[in-house]
C-alpha positions in Angstrom: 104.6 94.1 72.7 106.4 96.3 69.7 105.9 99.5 72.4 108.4 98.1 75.0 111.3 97.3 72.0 111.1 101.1 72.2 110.9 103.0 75.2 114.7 103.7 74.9 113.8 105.3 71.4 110.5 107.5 72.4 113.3 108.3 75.9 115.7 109.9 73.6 112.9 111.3 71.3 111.4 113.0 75.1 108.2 111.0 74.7 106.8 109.7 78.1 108.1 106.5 78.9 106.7 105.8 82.6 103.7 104.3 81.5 105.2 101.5 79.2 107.9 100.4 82.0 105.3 100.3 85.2 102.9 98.0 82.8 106.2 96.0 81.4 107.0 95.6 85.4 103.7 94.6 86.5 104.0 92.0 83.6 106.9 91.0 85.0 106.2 90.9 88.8 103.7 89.0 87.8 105.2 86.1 85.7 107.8 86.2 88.4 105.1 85.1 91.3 103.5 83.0 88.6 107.0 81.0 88.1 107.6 80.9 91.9 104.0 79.4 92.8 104.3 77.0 90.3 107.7 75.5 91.0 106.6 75.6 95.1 102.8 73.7 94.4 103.9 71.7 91.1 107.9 71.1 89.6 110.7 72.7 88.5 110.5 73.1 84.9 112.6 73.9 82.3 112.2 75.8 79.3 112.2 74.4 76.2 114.2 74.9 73.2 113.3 77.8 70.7 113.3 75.3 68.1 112.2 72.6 69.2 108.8 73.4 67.9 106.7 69.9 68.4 107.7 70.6 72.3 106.3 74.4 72.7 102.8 73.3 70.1 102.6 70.0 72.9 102.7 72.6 75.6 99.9 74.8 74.7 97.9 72.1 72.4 97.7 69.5 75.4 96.8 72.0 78.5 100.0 71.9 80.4 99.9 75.6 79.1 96.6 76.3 81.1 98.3 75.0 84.2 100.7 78.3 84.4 98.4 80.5 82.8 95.8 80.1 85.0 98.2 81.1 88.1 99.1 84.2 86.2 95.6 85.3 86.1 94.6 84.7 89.5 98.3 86.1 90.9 98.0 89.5 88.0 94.4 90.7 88.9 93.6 89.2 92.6 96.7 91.5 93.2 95.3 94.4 91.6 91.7 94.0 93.0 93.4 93.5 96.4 96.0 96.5 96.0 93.3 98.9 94.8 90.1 97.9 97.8 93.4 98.7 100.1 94.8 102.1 98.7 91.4 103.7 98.2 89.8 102.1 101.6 92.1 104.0 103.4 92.7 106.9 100.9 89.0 107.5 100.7 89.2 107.1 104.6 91.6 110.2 105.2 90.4 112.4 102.1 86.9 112.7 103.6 88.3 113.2 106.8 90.7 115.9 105.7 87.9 117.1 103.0 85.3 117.7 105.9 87.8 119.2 108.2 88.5 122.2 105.5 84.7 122.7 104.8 84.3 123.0 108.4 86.9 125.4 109.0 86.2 129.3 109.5 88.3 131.6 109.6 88.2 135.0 111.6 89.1 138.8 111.0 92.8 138.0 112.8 93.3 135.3 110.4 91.9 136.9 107.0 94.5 140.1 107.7 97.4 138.2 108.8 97.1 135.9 105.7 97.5 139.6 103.5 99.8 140.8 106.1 102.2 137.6 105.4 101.5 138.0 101.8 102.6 141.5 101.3 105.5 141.1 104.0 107.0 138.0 102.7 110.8 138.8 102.9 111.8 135.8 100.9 110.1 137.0 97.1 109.3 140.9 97.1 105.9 141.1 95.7 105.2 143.8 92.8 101.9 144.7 93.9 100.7 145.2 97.2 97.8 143.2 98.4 94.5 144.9 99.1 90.7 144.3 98.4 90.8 145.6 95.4 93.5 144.2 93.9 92.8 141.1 94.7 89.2 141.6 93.2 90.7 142.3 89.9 92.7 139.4 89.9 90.3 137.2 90.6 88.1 139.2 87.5 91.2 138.7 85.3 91.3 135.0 86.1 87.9 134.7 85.5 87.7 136.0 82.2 91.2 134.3 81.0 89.7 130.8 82.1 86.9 129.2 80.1 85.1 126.2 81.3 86.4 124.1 78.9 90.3 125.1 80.3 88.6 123.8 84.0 87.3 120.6 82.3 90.5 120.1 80.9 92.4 120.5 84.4 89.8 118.4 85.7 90.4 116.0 83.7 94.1 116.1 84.1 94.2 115.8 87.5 92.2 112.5 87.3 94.6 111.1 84.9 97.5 112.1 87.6 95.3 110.3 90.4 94.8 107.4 88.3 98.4 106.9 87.4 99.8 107.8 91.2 97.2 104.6 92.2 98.7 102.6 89.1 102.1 103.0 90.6 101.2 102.3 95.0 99.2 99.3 93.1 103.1 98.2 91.5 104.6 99.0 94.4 102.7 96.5 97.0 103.5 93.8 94.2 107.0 95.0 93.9 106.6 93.9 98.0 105.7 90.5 97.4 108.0 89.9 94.4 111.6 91.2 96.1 110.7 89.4 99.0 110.2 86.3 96.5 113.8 87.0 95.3 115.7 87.2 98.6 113.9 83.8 99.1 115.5 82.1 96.1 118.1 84.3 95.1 121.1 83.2 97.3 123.2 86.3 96.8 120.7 88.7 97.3 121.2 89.7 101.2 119.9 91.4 104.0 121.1 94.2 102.7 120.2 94.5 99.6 116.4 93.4 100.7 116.5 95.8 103.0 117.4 98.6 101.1 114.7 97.7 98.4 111.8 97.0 101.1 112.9 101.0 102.6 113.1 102.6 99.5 109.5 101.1 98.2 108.4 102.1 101.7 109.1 105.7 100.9 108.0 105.5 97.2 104.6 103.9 98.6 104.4 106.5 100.7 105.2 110.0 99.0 102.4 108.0 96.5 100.0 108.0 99.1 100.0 111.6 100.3 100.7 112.8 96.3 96.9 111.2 95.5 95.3 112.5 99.3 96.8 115.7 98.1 94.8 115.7 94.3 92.2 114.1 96.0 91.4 117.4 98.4 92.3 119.8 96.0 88.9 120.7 94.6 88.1 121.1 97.9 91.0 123.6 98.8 90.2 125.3 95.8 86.5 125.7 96.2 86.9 126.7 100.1 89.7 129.2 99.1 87.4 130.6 96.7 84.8 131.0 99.1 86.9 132.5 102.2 88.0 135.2 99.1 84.8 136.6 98.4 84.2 136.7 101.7 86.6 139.0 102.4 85.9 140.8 99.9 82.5 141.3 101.1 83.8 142.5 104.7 80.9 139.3 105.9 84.3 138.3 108.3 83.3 137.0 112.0 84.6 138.4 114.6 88.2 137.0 116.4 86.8 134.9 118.7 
């Protein structure tokens, strides 16, 4: 619990913060819906004391602890195993779609020479070099010999961490759903506004986290096809225009 007394100190030291503050809001969320399901199926309760000690050792020596705790495990994980079966049913769904879509694209002569035509015309950046077979074929030697395998493990490896954390944060925003919507029940002065403003803007968040992980997702694939339409024209093995 020590880490989230200092996420303002690792902030101003430039150490990532992110992680602790979407785990400490999960945590939250969580005992939010926790306290909300048991006051609507049990009581109001009230906290006790700090120091009235014999209360809080009753609490957790006779069961009444279990009671709560038991609601906080079902609300903290059946939300995550539901969140996650969601976001990767239907981001699975769209990356093979997408996926199978590039490996079944060709493309044509027309299409291989206006992609270098665009590339050495581009009027918005000059390019140094112009384009041609073999420049492109030492570029792709250079690249080859500056990147080891270990430098594509590492990105590999990377780029899983990213997916993994863009998933960790849709997963906190379909709670974040659930738990504003519990507020605007039982907060009085929260509004129609306000709720609506929050449910728009995780909308969007939700969103741009969706297409940032379909985006990772096909990215091996947009590599690996890019690679293969390259030596392909560098091999002049280009179909016709059809």
């Amino acid at each position: 619990m020590n880490e989230y007394f200092f996420v303002v100190g690792d902030y101003l030291k430039g150490k990532p913060v992110y992680p602790v503050i979407r785990r400490f809001l999960n945590l939250l969320f969580s005992i939010s819906l926790t306290s909300f399901l048991f006051e609507k199926f049990y009581f109001k309760y009230t906290l006790y004391d700090i120091t009235d000690y014999k209360s809080i050792f009753d609490f957790f020596i006779n069961g009444s602890f279990f009671v709560p705790f038991s609601i906080f495990i079902i609300i903290h994980y059946f939300l995550d195993w539901i969140s996650d079966g969601f976001f990767l049913l239907f981001s699975m769904r769209k990356s093979s779609e997408i996926v199978t879509e590039i490996y079944n694209y060709e493309l044509n002569k027309y299409d291989y020479r206006s992609f270098v035509d665009k590339i050495n015309n581009n009027p918005v950046i000059k390019m140094p070099i112009h384009f041609n077979k073999p420049v492109i074929n030492k570029l792709l030697k250079h690249l080859s010999d500056e990147l080891t395998i270990e430098q594509w493990e590492a990105a590999e490896i990377l780029l899983e961490q990213q997916k993994s954390s863009t998933k960790e944060s849709f997963k906190l925003t379909i709670k974040a759903f659930l738990t504003f919507t519990v507020y605007f029940t039982i907060v009085p002065y929260f509004g129609w506004f306000l709720y609506s403003l929050v449910i728009i803007v995780l909308f969007l968040i939700s969103f741009g986290l969706y297409f940032a992980y379909l985006l990772m997702d096909i990215l091996p694939a947009i590599i690996t096809r890019f690679q293969h339409h390259v030596s392909i024209y560098l091999s002049d093995k280009i179909q016709e225009e059809q």
